[in-house]
N, C-alpha and C positions, 0 to 999 in steps of 0.2 A: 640540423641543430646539433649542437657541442651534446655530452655527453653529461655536462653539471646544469646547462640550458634546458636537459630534458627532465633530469631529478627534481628541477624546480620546478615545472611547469607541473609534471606529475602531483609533486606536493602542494602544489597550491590548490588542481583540482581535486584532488586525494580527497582534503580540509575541506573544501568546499561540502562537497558531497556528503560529505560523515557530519557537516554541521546542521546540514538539512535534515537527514535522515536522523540524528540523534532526538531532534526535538518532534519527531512521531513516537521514538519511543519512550519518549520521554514523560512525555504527559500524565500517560497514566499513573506513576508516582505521584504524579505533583497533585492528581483528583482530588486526594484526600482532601488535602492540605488547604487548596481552591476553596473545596466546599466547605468546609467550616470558617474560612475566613468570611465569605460571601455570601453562606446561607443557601446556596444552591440544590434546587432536588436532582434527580437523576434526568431527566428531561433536559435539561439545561444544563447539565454533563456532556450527555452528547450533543448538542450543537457546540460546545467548544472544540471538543474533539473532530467534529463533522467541517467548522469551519476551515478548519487546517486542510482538510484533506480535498475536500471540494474545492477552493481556491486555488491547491495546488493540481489539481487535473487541468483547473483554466489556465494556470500562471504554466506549464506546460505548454499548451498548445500556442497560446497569443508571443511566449518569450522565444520560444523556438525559433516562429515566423521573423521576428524582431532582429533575431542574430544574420537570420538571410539578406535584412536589408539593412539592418547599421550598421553588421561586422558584430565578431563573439565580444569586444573586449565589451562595446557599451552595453551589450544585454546582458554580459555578467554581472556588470558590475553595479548595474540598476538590479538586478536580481537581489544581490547580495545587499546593497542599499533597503532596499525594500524588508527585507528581511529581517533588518537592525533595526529598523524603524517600529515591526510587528513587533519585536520582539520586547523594545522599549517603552511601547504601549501598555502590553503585558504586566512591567516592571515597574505601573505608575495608576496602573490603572484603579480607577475609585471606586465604579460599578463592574459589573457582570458584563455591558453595552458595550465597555472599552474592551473588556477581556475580548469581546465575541472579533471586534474589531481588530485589534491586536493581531488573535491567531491568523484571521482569513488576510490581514497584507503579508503576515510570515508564511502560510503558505504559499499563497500569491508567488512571492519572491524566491519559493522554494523549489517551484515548479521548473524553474528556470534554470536551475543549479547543474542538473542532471544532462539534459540536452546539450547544454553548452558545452558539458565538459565534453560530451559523446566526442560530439563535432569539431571538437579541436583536437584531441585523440586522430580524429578521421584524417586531419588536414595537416597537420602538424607534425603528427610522426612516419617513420618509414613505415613500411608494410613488416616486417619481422616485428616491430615492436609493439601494432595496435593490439593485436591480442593479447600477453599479457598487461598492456594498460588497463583495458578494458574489463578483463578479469580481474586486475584490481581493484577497478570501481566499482566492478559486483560485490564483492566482497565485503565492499564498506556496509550493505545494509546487516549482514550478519555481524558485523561489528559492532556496529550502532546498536542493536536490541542487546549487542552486552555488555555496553560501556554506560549505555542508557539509564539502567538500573544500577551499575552503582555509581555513579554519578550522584542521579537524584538520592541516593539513600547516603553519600555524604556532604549533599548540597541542603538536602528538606531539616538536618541537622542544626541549621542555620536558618534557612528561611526558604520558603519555596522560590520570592522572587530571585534569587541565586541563581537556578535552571535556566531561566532565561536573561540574567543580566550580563551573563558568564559570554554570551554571546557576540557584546558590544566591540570588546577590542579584538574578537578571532574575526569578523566582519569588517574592525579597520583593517586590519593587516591584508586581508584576502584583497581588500578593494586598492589598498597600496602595489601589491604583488601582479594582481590582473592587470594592472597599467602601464606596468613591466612588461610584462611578458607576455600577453596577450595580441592578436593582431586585429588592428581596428578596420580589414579591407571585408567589404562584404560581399557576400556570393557574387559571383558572376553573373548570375541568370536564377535569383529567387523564384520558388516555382507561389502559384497562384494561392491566395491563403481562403481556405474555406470557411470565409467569415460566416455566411446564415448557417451552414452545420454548426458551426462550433457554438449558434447563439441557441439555436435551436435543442443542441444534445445538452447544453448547461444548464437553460429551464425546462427542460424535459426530467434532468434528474433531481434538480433542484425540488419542481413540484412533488415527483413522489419522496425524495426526505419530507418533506413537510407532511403530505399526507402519511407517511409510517409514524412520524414523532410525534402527532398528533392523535395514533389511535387509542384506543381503550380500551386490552384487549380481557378487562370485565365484563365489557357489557358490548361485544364486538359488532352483534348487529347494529342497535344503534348507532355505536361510535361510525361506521362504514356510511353512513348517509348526514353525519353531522356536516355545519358547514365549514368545519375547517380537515375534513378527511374526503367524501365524495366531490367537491369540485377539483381538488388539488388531483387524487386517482384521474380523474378522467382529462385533466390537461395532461398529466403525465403520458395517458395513453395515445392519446390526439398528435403530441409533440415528438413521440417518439416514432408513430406511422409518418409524421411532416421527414421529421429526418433521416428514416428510410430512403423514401423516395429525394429529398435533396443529395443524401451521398450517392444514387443510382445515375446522378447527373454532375455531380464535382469533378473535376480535372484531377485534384490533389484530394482525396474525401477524409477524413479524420479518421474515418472506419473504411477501410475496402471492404463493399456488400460481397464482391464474390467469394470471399474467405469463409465467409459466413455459411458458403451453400457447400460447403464440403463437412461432412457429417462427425467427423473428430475432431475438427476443428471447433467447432459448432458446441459440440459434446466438454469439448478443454473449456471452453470458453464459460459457458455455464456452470461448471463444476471451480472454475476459475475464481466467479462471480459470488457463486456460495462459499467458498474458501476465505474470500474477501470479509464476510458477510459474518463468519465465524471467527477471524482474524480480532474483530473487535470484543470479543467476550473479555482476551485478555487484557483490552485495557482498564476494565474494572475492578481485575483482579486485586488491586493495593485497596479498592475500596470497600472491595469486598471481606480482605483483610481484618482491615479498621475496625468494621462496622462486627463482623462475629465473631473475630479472637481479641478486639482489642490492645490491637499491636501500635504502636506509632506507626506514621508514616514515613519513616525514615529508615523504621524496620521492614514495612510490608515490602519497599524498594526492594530491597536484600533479599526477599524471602523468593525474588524470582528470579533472582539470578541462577541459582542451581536448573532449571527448566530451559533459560535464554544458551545457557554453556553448552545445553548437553544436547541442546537443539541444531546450535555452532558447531560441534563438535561432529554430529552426525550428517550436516547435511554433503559434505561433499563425498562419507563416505557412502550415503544413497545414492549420488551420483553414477558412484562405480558401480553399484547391485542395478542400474536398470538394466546391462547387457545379461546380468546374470539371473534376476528376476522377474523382468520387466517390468512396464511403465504400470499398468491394472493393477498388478501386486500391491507393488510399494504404495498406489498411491489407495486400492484398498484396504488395505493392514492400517495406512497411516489416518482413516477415518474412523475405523474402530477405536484406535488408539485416541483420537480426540473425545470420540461421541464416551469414552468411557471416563476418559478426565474430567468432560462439563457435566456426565451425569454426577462423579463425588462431589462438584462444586454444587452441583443443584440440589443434593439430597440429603447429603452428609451433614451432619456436627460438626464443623470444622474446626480442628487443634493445628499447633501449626507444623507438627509431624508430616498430620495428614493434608495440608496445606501444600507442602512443598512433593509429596509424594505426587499428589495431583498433578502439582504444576510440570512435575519431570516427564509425566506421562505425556500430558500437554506439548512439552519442548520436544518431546522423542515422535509425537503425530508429526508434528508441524515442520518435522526437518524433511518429511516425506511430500507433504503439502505446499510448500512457496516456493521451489526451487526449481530442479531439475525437471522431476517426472512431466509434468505439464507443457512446460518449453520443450523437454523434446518431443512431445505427440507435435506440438504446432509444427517445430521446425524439420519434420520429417513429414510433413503434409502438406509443404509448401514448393512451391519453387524458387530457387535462388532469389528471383524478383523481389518476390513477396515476403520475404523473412523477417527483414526492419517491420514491413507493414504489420503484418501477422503477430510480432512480438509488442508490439505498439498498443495492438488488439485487446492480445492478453491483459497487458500493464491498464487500456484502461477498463476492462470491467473489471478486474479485482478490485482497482477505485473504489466504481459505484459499489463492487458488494461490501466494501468499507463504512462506506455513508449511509445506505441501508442499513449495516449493521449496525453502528452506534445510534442511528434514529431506535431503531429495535427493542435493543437494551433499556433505552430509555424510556420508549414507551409501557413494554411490557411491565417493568422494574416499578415505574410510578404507578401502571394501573392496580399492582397488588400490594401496594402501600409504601413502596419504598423499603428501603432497610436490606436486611438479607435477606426476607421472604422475596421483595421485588427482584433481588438480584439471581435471586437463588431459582425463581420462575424463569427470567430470563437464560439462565444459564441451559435451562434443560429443554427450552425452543429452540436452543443454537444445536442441542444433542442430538433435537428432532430431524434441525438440518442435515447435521451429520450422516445423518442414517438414508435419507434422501438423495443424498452427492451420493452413497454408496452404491444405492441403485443405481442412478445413473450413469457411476463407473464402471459398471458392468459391460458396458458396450465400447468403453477403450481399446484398442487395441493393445496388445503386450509381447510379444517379443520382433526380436530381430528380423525374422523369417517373413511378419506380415508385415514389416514396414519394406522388406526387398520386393514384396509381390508389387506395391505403392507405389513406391520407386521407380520401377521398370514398366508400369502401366505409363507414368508422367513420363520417365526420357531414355526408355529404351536399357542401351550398355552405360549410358552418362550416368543415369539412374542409378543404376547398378552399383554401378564406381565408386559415385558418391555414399551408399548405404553399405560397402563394404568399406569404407574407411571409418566410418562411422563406427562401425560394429567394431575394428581395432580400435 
């Protein structure tokens, strides 16, 4: 490909990506806003939030599959399609039903966004250039959480439906551009699609959101045998031993089990999950805002930006400290650093000094938490084979600990009445987690030396090789 053939293509999936990813962090600003037009409690907060995010783990797996057998240009461009359409629902919508509908076709259609691009990166460029493409498309989610907020805090100016109406003509254009430049030849040899996993692991996680959004964690014993919290737990559990054993027999499985039987892996992945799970506190934060400073919602957007920067700003330089501190460190220090943010948000008076002090603590955990440290425990526990798979892993239980998390918030939040006290309980369950992930990163492994022992147990001098280039 020409040299302005490759700028464009890059730009178009650049957009793409950054416009899916914006509207995860987008939301949270627009909560306020939502709930006072709608009347919404915090319960039905997060299943808007959960919508999005849950469609997009499926609109992931099934658009993936899609691009191996129609070619990338149609699955982007029904991605991107789809997406306008959520988002236009969003933008018209009457009730809460639309809304909820809304988000889950824009995630849906968002899921799609990502893989595509991967995959035409993979196929399209030379080998000197997939990497930094590809670090480029990393990049966009730290972008996204800080264009995000001010966006919305000079969109909700105006009107919330703004956030998502903004999206209609970057949607035409994307679909005009992919038509271009896109190739519509598809795989050669599509590998097998693990349709019962993938039905299986969706109502598997689907049942337990329902049973967390449903509990009451007032009255928890009870709530734990209601019939809208114990039948949902025990499909959950049922569904999720079914799809054990179906991915021990998939050709292609959506989860490789053996990844699983390696102990850091296992360990990342958990601690991934809680992260996920912790991840969602912040999108209440504008709500929570609102509701004890009394700030607009136009302002609470803004007041996160100073947290989202400094969080940007830090994480590639955590990158460099893992050779010099290693992986347990950083990603110890960076749980304290959270569990002490959501405990101010849980206990404190909030003024909006101490609002944005919080939140910088917040930004300074979290650049330690969603990046680096974690990918490299996987991807130095793996072998070349398994690293897509392995990173794949990762990506999806942070998911679930996302939907869990916003079920969470919401339940907790409404069972203590709503308001800041509900929020303010929630906050300090996420602290509880915090402190839990800490234990269990105790058994990380942390520097160079024991990931060379790893190395050279799996391939010998190859091993080696590779863990000394690493270490440079």
């Amino acid at each position: 490909m020409s040299l302005l053939a490759n700028k464009l293509l890059l730009t178009l999936l650049f957009t793409g990506v950054l416009m899916g990813a914006i509207d995860i962090a987008i939301i949270g600003p627009a909560l306020p806003a939502i709930q006072a037009e709608f009347g919404m409690n915090s319960r039905e907060l997060a299943v808007l939030f959960n919508a999005y995010v849950f469609c997009q783990m499926i609109g992931t797996q099934l658009l993936a599959k899609l691009a191996d057998r129609r070619g990338v240009r149609f699955a982007y461009v029904l991605a991107i399609g789809l997406f306008a359409c959520g988002s236009l629902l969003l933008v018209i919508a009457p009730e809460p039903a639309v809304l909820y509908t809304g988000r889950a076709i824009q995630g849906f259609g968002a899921g799609g966004i990502f893989p595509v691009a991967s995959t035409v990166i993979a196929t399209r460029l030379s080998l000197e250039d997939r990497g930094p493409a590809l670090g480029l498309l990393g990049t966009v989610w730290g972008l996204a959480f800080l264009v995000g907020p001010v966006l919305g805090g000079l969109l909700l100016r105006y009107s919330w439906h703004w956030l998502f109406l903004i999206n209609l003509p970057i949607a035409v254009l994307l679909i005009t551009g992919a038509w271009r430049l896109l190739p519509s030849v598809p795989a050669a040899s599509p590998r097998p699609f693990d349709r019962t996993g993938a039905l299986t692991m969706t109502l598997a996680v689907l049942a337990l959101v329902i049973a967390v959004n449903n509990l009451d964690t007032a009255a928890i014993g009870t709530s734990l045998f209601s019939p809208w919290v114990a039948p949902f737990l025990a499909a959950a559990l049922l569904l999720g031993l079914a799809f054990w054993q179906i991915e021990q027999r998939a050709i292609d499985p959506i989860i490789q089990p053996r990844l699983l039987r390696t102990r850091q892996i296992l360990t990342a992945c958990l601690v991934a999950g809680g992260i996920g799970t912790m991840q969602t506190a912040g999108v209440f934060y504008p709500a929570m805002a609102v509701a004890a400073i009394g700030v607009s919602e136009s302002n609470a957007a803004f007041m996160l930006l100073p947290g989202v920067l400094l969080s940007t700003l830090m994480s590639p330089i955590v990158g460099r400290l893992i050779n010099i501190a290693g992986t347990r460190a950083i990603v110890l220090v960076s749980l304290v650093l959270a569990a002490i943010s959501l405990n101010i948000f849980g206990r404190a008076e909030l003024t909006i000094e101490l609002f944005i002090v919080a939140n910088l603590i917040s930004g300074l955990g979290m650049a330690g938490l969603v990046g680096a440290p974690l990918r490299w425990t996987v991807l130095n526990e793996t072998s070349p084979a398994d690293r897509t798979a392995a990173q794949a892993l990762l990506s999806n239980v942070t998911s679930v600990g996302r939907l869990v998390g916003a079920a969470t918030v919401g339940a907790v939040a409404m069972s203590q009445g709503g308001g800041v006290p509900g929020y303010q309980a929630a906050f300090l369950v996420m602290a509880g987690l915090a402190m839990l992930l800490f234990l269990l990163s105790l058994t990380l492994k942390s520097r160079a030396a024991e990931w060379a022992v790893a190395d050279a147990s799996r391939g010998g001098s190859a091993g080696q090789a590779d863990s000394t280039q690493r270490a440079t």
